[in-house]
N, C-alpha and C positions, 0 to 999 in steps of 0.2 A: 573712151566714151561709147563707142560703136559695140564692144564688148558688154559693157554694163548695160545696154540697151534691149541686149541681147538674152542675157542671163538675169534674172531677180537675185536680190540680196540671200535667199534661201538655197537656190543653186548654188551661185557661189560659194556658199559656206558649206554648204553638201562637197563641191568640191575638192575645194582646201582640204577637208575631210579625209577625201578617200585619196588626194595626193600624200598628204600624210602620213595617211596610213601603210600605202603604197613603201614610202623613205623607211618608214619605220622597220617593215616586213622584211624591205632590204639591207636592214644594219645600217641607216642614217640617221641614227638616235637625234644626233643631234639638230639635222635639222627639221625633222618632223617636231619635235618638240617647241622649237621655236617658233615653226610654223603652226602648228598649233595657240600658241601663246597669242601669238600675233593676230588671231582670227577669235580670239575670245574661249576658244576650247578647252577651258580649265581641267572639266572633268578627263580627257584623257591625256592630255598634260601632263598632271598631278600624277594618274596609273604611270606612266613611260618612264617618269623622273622618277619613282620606286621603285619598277622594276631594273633603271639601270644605276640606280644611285651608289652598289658597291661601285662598280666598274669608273661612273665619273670620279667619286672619291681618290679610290686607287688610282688613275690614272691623272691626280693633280688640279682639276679640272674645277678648282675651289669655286673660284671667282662665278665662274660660267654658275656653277649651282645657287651660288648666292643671289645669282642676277634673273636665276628665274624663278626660287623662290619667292624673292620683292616681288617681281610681278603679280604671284598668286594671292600674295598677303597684301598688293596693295588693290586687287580684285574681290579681295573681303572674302579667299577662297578657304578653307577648311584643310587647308593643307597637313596631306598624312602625315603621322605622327612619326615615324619613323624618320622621314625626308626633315621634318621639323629639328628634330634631336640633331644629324647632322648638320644641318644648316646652322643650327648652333656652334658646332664643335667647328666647322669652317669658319663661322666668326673669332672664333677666339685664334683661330693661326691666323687671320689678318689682323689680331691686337687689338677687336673692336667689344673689349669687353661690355660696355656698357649696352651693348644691343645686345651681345649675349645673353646677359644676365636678364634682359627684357623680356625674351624668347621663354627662357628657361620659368620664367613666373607664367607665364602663358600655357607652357606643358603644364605644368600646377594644375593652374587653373580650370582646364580642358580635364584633368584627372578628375580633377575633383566633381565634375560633370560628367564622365565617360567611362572613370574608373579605370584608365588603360592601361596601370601599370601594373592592375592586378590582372590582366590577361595574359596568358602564356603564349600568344603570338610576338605579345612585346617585351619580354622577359628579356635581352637581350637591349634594347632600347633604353629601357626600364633602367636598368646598371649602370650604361653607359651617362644616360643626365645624372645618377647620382656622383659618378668621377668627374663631370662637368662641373658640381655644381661646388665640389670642394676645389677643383681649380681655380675658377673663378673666384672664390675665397681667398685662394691664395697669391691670385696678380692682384687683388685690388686689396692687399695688405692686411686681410681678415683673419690671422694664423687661429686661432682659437676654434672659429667655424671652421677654417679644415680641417684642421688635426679631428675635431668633432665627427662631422661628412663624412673624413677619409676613413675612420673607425667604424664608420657605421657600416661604411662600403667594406670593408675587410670583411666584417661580421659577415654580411649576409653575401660575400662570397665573388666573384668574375664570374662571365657568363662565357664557357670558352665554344662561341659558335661563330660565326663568319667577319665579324668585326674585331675578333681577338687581337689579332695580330695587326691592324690598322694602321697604316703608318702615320700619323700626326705630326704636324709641323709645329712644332713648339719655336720653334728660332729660325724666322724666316732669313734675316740676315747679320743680324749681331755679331759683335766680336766678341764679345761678355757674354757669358748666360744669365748672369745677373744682374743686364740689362733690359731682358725678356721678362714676359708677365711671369713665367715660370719660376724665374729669380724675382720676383717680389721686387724690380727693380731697385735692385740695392737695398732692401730696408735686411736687413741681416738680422738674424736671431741670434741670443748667445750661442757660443761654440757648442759646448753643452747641450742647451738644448738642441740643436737640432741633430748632435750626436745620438744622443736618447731615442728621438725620433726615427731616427734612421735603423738602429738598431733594430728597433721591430716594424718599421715598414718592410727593411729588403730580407725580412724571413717572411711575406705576405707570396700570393700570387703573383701579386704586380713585377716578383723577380724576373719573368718572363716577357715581360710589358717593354716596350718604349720605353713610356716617362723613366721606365727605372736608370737608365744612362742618363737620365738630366741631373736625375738626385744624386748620379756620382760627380758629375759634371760641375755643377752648382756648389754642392761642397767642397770642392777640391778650389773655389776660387772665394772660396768664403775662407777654408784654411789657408788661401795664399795672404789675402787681405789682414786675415789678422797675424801675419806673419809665424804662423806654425807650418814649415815648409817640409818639415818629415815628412808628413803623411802625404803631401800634395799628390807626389807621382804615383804614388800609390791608389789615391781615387783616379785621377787623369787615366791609368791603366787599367781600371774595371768598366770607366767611362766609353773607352774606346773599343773595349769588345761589341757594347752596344752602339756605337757610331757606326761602328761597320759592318755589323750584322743587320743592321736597321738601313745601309748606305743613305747617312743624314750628315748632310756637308753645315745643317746647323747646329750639330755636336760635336760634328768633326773638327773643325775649321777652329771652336772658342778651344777646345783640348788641345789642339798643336799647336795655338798661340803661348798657353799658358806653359804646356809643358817646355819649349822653347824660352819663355821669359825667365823659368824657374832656374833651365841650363844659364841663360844669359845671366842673372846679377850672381850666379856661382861663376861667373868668368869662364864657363865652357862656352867661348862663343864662336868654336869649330861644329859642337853640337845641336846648339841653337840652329843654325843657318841649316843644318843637315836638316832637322826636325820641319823647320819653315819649306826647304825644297823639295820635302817629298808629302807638305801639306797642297803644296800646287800642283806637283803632280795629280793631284787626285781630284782638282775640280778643276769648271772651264769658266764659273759664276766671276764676271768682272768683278762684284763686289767684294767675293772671298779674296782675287786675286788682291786685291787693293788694299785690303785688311792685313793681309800677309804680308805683301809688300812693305808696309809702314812699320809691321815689327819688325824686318829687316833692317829697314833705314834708321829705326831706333836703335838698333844694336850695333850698327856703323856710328850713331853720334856719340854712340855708349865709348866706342871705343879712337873717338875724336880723329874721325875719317869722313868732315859734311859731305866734300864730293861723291864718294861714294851712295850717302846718304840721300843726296839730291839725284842722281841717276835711276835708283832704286825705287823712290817714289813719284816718280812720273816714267815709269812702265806702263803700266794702262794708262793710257789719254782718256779723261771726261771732256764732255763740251766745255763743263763749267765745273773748272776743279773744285772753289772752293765753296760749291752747291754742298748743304748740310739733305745726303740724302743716302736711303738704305743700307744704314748703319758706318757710315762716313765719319763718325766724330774722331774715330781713332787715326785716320789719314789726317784730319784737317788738325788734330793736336800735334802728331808728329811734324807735322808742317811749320807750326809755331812754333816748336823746339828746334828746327833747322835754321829756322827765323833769328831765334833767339842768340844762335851759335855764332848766325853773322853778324850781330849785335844789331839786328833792325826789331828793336823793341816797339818801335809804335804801331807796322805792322802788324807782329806778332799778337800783340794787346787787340789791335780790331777781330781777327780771327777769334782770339779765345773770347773773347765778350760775346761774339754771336754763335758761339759753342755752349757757351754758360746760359746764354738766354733760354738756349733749345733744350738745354737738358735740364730748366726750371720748371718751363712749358709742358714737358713730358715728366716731369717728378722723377729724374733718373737720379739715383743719391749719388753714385761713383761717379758718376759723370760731373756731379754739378762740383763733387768735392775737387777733381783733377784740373778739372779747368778752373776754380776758385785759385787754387796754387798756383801753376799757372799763371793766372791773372797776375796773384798778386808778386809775383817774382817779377813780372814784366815792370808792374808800377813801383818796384823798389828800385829798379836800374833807372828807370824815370824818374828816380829822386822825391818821387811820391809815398813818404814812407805810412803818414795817417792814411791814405788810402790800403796800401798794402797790409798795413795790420788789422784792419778792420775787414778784409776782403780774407786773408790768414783766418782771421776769428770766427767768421763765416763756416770756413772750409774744417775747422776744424772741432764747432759744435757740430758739426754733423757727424764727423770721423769718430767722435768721444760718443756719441750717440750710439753708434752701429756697429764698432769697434773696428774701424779701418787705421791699419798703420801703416802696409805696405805701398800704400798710393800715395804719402809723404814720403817715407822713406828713400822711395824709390826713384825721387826726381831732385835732380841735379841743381841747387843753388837753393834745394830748400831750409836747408840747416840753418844760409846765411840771412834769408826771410824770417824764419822763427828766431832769432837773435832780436831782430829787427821789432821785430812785431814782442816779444818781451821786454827788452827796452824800453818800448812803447806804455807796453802796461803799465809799468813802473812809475811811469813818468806823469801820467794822465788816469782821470775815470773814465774815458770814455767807453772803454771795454769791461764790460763785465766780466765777473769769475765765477765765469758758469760753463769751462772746460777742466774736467779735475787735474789737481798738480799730479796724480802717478801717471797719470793719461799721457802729459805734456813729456814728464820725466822719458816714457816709453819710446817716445819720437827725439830722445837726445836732449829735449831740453834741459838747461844745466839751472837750478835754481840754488841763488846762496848758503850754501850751508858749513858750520863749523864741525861735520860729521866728515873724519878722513875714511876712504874708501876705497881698498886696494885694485888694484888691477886686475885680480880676477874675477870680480863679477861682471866687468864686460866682455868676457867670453864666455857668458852664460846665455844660450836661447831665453824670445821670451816663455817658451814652456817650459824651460825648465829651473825661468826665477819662479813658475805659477807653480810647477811640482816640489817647490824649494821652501814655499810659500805654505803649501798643505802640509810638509815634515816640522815646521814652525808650529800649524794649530795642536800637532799631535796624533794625527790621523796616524792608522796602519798602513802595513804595505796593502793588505788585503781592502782596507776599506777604502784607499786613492785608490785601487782599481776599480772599486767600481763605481769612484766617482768618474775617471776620467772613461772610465767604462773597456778598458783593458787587463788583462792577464795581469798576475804577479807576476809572472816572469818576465815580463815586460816593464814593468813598472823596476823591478831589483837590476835591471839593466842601466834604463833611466838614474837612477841613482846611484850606479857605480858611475858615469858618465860625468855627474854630474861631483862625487868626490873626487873622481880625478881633477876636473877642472880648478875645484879651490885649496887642491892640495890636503886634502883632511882623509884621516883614514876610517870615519862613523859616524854615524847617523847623529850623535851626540855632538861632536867636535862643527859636522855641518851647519845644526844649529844655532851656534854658537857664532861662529860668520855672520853666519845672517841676520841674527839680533844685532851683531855690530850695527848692520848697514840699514837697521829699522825696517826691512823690507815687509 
């Protein structure tokens, strides 16, 4: 009181001022700016947070820039365009797309008043919202507007000046990347297409980019998913040049799960555990830890050793384990699988219910499909079989939708739930049929037929019933290549591979198989 009595509200604020200024001169960005903020001082606020805005960037300092931009914006302040742009691009690595997208109509907007993008101070800027703004497109499931944007952006070039090489957080914690806005949260495009796509995106600029290790990344669990497991390792290892050139433990971390899974349902589960221990090596993030941890314990239930499994997953201690938090769904499924191993089914059923709920709430598709299975495997041992087929049927319009087979495939008792859940159909309307029969066929289902069908087309890949499928229509060797967008010599490989398998020694004799079996 004595002090305020002392100084006028003008002093004081002169003070704050040249205290400020003082933190600042000294290299205390931080809290002159804040102090500034705090006294109403927008205008050199705004200067401080530009001139140090590479620096907060680079050094991680997202949150902090977000929270003093609100300030300025909610001050009604004119916040530089520059600071605006990333303040965008920070939103989108905390996953808050729709503020993003908010921001980024407001750069419009301010252009369309200001004209700032045609200025060669912000050339640079300018580039940047346009790769924002096909991102953006692309988490919030607009693939058309990308592909558009991101064309538009190749055309007219990168801008290789001090934001080039910026590291962006694309996957703050996930174990999927295809749980990330990046991955379109599970909504999957044909194979195909987004092969095509790929094709001439990674002969762009952007080969030098970040994002471009997501696009291997992403892919390689889009090709896990739909069970064409050739190629996997092969994107997971262009993937991880850029993990570790980038040191991004949210590249890193979904690439040694998956390349680890890939070893594991081939039964190399000496390789797996190698892959998983020298992914921990390399981070200290409790959450990676935990995420690791759980493909481990998966791979002990895999190989019907709970104990093991349960030791492994409670390594890191939470307060509250079965807290649904910073990409925890894969800890808290694995848990219900260990669950399930002790046969404490009702348990297990409350977890993945409040797993399913979460990843309805957040529109995650793999999510919602794993835990649907899951689900419904738990209410089949509960003798609840209309529930289980209906909860099946669920999980499996979405799989037929998006073309996911590995995520049934892949889980333990689901065979004996898809039995269940066909029976069911048979027996009743209350399911519709509106998941296709070659869909069903693909995931093992067996439906009646008076067609006998040797043994060796189940040692057929599904690529290569789909490459078996194209020598049917007629197609050349030259022209499957460039549907499947590979070499002939690739392709004439494929197809000795695949005569071996059925025993025939020509193209002619092959097809002839295969009309047997109507494929």
């Amino acid at each position: 009181m004595e002090r305020r009595n002392k100084y006028t509200t003008e002093q004081l604020q002169a003070l704050a001022e040249k205290t400020a200024g003082l933190l600042y001169t000294r290299g205390d960005y931080n809290t002159a700016i804040e102090l500034e903020l705090e006294r109403g001082l927008y205008l050199s606020a705004d200067q401080w947070i530009a001139e140090q805005l590479l620096d907060i960037f680079y050094s991680g300092q997202i949150r902090l820039l977000i929270q003093w931009v609100d300030n300025l914006r909610e001050a009604a302040y004119p916040v530089n365009v520059e600071t605006l742009v990333i303040y965008a691009v920070s939103l989108t690595t905390i996953q808050n797309m729709e503020k993003a997208d908010r921001v980024i109509k407001e750069l419009d907007n301010r252009h369309v008043q200001e004209g700032w993008q045609d200025q060669e101070e912000y050339a640079e800027p300018a580039s940047i919202l346009r790769s924002l703004k096909a991102y953006v497109k692309l988490a919030t499931g607009e693939q058309e507007a990308f592909i558009e944007l991101l064309t538009e952006q190749v055309k007219k070039g990168l801008i290789n000046d001090k934001w080039y090489l910026a590291p962006v957080q694309y996957n703050p914690f996930h174990a999927k990347l295809t749980r990330t806005s990046f991955g379109s949260k599970g909504k999957y495009s044909a194979v195909n297409e987004v092969r095509a796509f790929l094709e001439v995106f990674r002969q762009t600029e952007f080969k030098e980019q970040h994002v471009m290790g997501y696009s291997y990344g992403v892919f390689a669990e889009i090709l896990y998913e739909t069970n064409q497991l050739e190629e996997v390792l092969l994107e997971i290892h262009e993937g991880m040049q850029y993990a570790l050139r980038f040191k991004d433990h949210g590249l890193y971390v979904p690439l040694s799960i998956l390349k680890g899974k890939v070893y594991m349902i081939q039964g190399q589960m000496t390789a797996a555990h190698a892959v998983w221990d020298q992914a921990l090596s390399h981070v200290s993030e409790w959450y990676w830890w935990r995420s690791i941890e759980a493909m481990k314990a998966l791979a002990y239930l895999r190989e019907n050793k709970p104990a093991e499994a349960e030791k492994e997953l409670f390594k890191t201690i939470r307060p509250d384990s079965l807290q649904i938090e910073l990409g925890q769904e894969l800890w808290l499924l694995v848990y219900c699988r260990l669950l399930m191993k002790k046969n404490e089914w009702e348990m297990a059923l409350k977890i993945v219910i409040q797993v399913r709920e979460h990843a309805a709430e957040d529109e995650q598709i793999d999510l919602l499909i794993e835990s649907a299975v899951l689900e419904a495997i738990c209410h089949k041992q509960l003798k609840q079989e209309e529930i289980a087929s209906v909860t099946l049927h669920e999980a499996l319009v979405l799989g037929s939708s998006y073309g996911y087979k590995r995520i049934f495939l892949d889980e333990n008792g689901f065979k004996d739930v898809l039995m269940t859940y066909q029976t069911f159909k048979r027996k009743t309307k209350l399911i519709q049929e509106d998941v296709p029969a070659v869909y069903l066929e693909g995931l093992g289902a067996k439906e009646r037929s008076s067609i006998p069908v040797d043994d060796s087309v189940n040692t057929l890949t599904p690529r290569e019933i789909d490459d078996l499928r194209l020598l049917i229509s007629g197609v050349s060797n030259r022209e499957m290549a460039k549907q499947l967008f590979l070499t002939e010599g690739t392709i004439r490989v494929y197809l000795t591979k695949i005569y071996s398998k059925l025993g025939v020694q020509s193209r002619a004799q092959a097809i002839l198989k295969a009309k047997e079996w109507k494929l």
